[in-house]
N, C-alpha and C positions, 0 to 999 in steps of 0.2 A: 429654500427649495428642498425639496424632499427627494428621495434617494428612489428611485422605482424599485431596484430589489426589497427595499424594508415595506413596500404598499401592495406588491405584488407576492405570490406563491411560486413557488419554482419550481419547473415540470421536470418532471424527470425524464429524459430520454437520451438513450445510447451515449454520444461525444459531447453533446452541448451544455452536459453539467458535470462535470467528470470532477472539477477540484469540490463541488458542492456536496459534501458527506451527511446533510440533513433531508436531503429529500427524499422520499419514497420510490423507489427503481421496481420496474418490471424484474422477471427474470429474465427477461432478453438484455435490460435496461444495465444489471447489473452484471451480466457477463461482460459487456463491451466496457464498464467499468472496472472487471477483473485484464479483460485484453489490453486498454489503454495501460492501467497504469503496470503489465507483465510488462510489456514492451520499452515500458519507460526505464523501469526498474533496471531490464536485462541492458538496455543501456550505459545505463549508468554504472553498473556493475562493470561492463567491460570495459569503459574509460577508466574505472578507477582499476582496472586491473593493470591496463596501459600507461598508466599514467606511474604507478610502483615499478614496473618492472623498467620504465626508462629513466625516471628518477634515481632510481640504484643501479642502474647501469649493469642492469646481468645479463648475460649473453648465451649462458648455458640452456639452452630448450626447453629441457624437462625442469630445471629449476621456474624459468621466466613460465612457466606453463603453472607450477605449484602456485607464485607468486601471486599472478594475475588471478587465482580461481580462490585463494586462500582470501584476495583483499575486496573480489568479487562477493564474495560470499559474505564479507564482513558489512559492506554496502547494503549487501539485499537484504540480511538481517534489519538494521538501521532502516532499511524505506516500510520495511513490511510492519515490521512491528508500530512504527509511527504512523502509517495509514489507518492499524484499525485503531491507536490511540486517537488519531484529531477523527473518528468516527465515533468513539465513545466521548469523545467531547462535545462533539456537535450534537450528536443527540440525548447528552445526559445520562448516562447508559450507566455511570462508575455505582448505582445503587444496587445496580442489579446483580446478582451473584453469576449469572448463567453466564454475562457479556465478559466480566472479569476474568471469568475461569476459561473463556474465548481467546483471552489475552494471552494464557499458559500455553493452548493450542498453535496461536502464532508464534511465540514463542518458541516450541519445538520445532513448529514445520520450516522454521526460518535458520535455525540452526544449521536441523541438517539437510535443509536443500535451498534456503535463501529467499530464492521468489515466489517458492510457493507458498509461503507463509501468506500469499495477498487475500488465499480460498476462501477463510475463514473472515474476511475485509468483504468481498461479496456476497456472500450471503449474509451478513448484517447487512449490507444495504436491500437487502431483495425486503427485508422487513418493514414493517411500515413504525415508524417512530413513535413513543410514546406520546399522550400529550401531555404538556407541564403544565402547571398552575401560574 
């Protein structure tokens, strides 16, 4: 039996492809791929903030406040950077100079502000993917 995603093409639109990093996204297409996975991100950044600051058991405000944003940020680094990596994977991208030196760009925006590192993740996707041999 054959697999319908390997027979079929896969449309790109808005939520219904969101984990699918090969497909070619509108700009509409891939904002709502920058909003999904912000959303996701900011999530999980604030559980993992939650989750250190009760784990260690601090109590002091402005500390559990530093904690939670220091281990937040560590998270959002971690998703952003790995989003446009499995997007340079999925579309083969590591030959190209321009996508790598993209990578330096997620890179810094993820440092110093976490989530936003994803910017640079949607507009690769607004692109239309090279073809491979």
């Amino acid at each position: 039996m054959t697999n319908m995603q390997d027979t079929q093409p896969v449309k790109a639109g808005g939520f219904k492809s969101v984990m699918d990093f090969k497909s070619p996204r509108t700009p509409l297409a891939a904002f709502g791929f920058y909003a999904f996975h912000f959303v996701v991100a900011l999530l999980l950044c604030g559980l993992a903030g939650m989750i250190m600051v009760m784990a260690l058991g601090v109590t002091d405000t402005e500390a559990a406040y530093n904690l939670g944003m220091r281990s937040g940020r560590i998270i959002g680094f971690i998703y952003a950077t790995g989003i446009y990596v499995a997007i340079l994977s999925a579309r083969k991208l590591w030959k190209e100079l321009w996508y790598v030196a993209g990578l330096l760009g997620v890179v810094i925006l993820a440092i110093f502000s976490g989530v936003i590192g994803l910017i640079p993740s949607a507009v690769v996707m607004a692109r239309k993917p090279k073809e491979t041999p």
